[in-house]
FIKOLZA-1660 file (N, C-alpha, C; in steps of 0.1 Angstrom, whole numbers, plus 5000, padded with zeros to 4 digits):
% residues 88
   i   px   py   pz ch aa at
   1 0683 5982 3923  A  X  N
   1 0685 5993 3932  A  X CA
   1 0671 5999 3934  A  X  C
   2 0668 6000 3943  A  X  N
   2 0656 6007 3951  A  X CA
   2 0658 6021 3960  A  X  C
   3 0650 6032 3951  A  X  N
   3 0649 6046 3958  A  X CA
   3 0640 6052 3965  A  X  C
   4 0637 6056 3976  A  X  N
   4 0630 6063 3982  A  X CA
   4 0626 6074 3980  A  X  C
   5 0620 6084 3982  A  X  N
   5 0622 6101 3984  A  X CA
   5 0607 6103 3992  A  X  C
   6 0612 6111 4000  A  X  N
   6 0601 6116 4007  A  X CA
   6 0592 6129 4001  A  X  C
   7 0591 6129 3988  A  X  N
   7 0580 6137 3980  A  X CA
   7 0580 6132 3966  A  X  C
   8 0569 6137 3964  A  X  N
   8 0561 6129 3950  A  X CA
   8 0572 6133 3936  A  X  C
   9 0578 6125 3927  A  X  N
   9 0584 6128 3916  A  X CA
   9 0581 6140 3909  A  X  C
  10 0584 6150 3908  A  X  N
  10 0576 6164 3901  A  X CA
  10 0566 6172 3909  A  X  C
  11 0571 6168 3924  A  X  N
  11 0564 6179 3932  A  X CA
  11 0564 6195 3928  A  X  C
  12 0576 6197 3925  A  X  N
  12 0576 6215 3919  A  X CA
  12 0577 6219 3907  A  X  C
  13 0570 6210 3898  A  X  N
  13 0571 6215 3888  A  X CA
  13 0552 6219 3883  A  X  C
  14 0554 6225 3871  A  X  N
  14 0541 6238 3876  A  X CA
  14 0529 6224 3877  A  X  C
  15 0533 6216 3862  A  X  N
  15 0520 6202 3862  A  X CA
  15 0528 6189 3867  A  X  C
  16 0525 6183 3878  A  X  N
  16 0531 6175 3885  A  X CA
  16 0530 6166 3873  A  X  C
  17 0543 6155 3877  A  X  N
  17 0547 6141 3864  A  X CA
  17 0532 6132 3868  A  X  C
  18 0528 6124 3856  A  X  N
  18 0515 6117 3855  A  X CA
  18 0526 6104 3847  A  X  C
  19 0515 6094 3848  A  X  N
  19 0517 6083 3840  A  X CA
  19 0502 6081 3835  A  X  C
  20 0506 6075 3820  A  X  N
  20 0491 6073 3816  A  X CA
  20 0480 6063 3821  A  X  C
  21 0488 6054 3833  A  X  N
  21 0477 6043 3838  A  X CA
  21 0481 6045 3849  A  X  C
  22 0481 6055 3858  A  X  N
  22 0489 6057 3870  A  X CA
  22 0482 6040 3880  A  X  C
  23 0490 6035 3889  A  X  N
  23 0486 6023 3896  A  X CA
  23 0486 6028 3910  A  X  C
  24 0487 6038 3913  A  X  N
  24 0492 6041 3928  A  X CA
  24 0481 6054 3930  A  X  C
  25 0480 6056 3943  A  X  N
  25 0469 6070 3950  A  X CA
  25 0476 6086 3948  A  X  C
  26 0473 6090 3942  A  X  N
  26 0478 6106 3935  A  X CA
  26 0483 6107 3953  A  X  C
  27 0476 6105 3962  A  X  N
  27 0479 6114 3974  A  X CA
  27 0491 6107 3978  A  X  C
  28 0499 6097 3972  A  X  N
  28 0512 6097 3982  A  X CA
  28 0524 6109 3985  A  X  C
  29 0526 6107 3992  A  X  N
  29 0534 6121 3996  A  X CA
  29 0552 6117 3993  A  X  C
  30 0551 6104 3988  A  X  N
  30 0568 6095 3985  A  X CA
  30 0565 6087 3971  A  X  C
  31 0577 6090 3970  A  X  N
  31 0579 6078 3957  A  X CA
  31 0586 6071 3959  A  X  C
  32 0592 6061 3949  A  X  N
  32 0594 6048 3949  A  X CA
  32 0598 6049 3932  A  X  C
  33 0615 6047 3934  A  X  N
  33 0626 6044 3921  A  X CA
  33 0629 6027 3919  A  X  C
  34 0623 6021 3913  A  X  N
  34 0632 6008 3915  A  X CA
  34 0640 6002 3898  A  X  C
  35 0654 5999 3898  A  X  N
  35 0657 6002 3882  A  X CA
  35 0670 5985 3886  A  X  C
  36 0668 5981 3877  A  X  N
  36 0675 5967 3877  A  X CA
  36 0685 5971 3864  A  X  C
  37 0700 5968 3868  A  X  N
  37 0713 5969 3857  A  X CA
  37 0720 5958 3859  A  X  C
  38 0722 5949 3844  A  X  N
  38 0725 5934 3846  A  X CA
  38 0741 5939 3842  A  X  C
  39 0745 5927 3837  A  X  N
  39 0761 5927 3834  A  X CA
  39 0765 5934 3824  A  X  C
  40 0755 5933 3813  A  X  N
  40 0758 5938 3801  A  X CA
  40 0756 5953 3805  A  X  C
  41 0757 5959 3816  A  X  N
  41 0757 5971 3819  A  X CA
  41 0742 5977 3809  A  X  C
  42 0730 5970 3813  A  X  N
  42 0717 5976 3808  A  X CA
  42 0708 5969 3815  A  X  C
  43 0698 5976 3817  A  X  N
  43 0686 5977 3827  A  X CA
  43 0671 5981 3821  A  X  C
  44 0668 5983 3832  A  X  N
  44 0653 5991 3834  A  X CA
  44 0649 5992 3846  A  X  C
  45 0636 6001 3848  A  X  N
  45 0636 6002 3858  A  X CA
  45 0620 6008 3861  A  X  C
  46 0612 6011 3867  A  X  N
  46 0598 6017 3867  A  X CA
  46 0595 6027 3882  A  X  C
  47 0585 6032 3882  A  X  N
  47 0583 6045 3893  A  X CA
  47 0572 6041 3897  A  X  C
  48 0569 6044 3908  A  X  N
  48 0561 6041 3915  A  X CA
  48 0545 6051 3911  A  X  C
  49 0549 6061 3905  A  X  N
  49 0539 6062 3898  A  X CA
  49 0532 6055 3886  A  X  C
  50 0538 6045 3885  A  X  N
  50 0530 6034 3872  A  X CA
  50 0529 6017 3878  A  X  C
  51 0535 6017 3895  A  X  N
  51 0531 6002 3896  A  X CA
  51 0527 6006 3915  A  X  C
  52 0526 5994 3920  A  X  N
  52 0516 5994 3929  A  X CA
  52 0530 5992 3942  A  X  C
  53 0529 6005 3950  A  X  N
  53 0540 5997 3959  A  X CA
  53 0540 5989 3972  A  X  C
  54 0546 5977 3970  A  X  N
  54 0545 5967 3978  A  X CA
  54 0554 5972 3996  A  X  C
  55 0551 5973 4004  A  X  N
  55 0556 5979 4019  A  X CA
  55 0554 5963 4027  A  X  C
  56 0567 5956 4029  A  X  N
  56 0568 5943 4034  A  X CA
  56 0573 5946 4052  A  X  C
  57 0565 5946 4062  A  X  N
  57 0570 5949 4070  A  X CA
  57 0579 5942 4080  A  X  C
  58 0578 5925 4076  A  X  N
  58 0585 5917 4076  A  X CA
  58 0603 5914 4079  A  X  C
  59 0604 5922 4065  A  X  N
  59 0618 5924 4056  A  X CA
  59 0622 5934 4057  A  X  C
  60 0612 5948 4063  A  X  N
  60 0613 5960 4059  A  X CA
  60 0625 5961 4047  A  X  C
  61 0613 5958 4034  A  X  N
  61 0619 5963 4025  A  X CA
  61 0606 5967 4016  A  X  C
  62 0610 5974 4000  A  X  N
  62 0601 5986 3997  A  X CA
  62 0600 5977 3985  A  X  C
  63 0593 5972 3977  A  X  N
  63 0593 5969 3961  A  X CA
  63 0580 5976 3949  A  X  C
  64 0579 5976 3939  A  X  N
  64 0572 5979 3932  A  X CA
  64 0567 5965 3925  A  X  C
  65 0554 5965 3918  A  X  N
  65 0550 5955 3913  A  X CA
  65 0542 5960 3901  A  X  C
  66 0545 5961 3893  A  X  N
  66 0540 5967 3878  A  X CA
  66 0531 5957 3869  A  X  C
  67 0526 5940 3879  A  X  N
  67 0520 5934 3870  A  X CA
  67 0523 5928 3858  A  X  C
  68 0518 5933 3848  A  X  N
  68 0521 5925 3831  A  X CA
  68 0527 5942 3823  A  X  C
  69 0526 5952 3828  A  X  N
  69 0530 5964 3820  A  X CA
  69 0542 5967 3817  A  X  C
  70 0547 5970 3807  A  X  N
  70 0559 5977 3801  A  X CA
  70 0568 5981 3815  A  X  C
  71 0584 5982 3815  A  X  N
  71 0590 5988 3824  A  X CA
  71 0587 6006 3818  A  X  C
  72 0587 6016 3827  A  X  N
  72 0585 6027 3824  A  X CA
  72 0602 6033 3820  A  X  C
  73 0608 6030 3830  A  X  N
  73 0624 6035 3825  A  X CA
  73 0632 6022 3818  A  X  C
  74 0637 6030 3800  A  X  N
  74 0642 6021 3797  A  X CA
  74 0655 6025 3794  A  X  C
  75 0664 6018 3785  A  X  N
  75 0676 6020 3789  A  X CA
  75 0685 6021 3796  A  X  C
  76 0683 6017 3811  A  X  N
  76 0690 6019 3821  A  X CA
  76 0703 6014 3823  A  X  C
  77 0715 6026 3824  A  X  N
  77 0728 6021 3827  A  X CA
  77 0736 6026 3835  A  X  C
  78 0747 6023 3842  A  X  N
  78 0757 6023 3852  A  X CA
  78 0767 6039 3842  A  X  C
  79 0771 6052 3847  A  X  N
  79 0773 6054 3841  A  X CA
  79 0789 6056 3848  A  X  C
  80 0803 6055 3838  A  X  N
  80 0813 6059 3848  A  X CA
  80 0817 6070 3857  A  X  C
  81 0824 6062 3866  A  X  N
  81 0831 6076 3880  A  X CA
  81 0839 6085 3870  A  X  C
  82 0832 6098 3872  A  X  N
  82 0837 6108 3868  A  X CA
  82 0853 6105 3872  A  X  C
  83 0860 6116 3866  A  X  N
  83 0877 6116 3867  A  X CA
  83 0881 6119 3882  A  X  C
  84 0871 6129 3890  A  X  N
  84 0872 6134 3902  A  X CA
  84 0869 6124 3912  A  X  C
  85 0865 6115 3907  A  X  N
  85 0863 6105 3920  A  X CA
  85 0867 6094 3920  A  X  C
  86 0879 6088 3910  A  X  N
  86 0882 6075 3906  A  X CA
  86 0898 6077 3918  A  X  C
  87 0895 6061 3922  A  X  N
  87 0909 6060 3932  A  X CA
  87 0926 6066 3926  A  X  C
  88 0929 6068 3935  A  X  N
  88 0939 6072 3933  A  X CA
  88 0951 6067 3939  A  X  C
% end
């Protein structure tokens, strides 16, 4: 699953979010969520503040490329539909 947002991850907070090897231009004004969840209902996932984002205009589609580095989000999982939103 791939996120968009049209402002930077921790835009309002007082010290904007950093990564310690950031890959990407402080001046983007968007970020970029990309987080993979297999069967076993567990993932990962990385931000676009730690990999390089790929803009395919081809496919118009959005990816990240992190190279050989660590995923940045770990444990990623599917969490259940709350009680309010399961069919009925």
């Amino acid at each position: 699953m791939t996120l968009v947002t049209d402002r930077r991850i921790g835009y309002s907070h007082f010290r904007p979010w950093e990564a310690d090897a950031p890959a990407t231009d402080a001046s983007l004004e968007y970020s970029v969520v990309d987080m993979t969840v297999g069967g076993a209902n567990a993932g990962h996932g990385t931000l676009s503040l730690s990999a390089e984002v790929d803009i395919d205009l081809e496919t118009n589609s959005i990816s990240l490329d992190r190279g050989d580095s660590e995923p940045l989000l770990t444990n990623v999982r599917m969490a259940p539909k709350p009680y309010w939103a399961s069919e009925q």
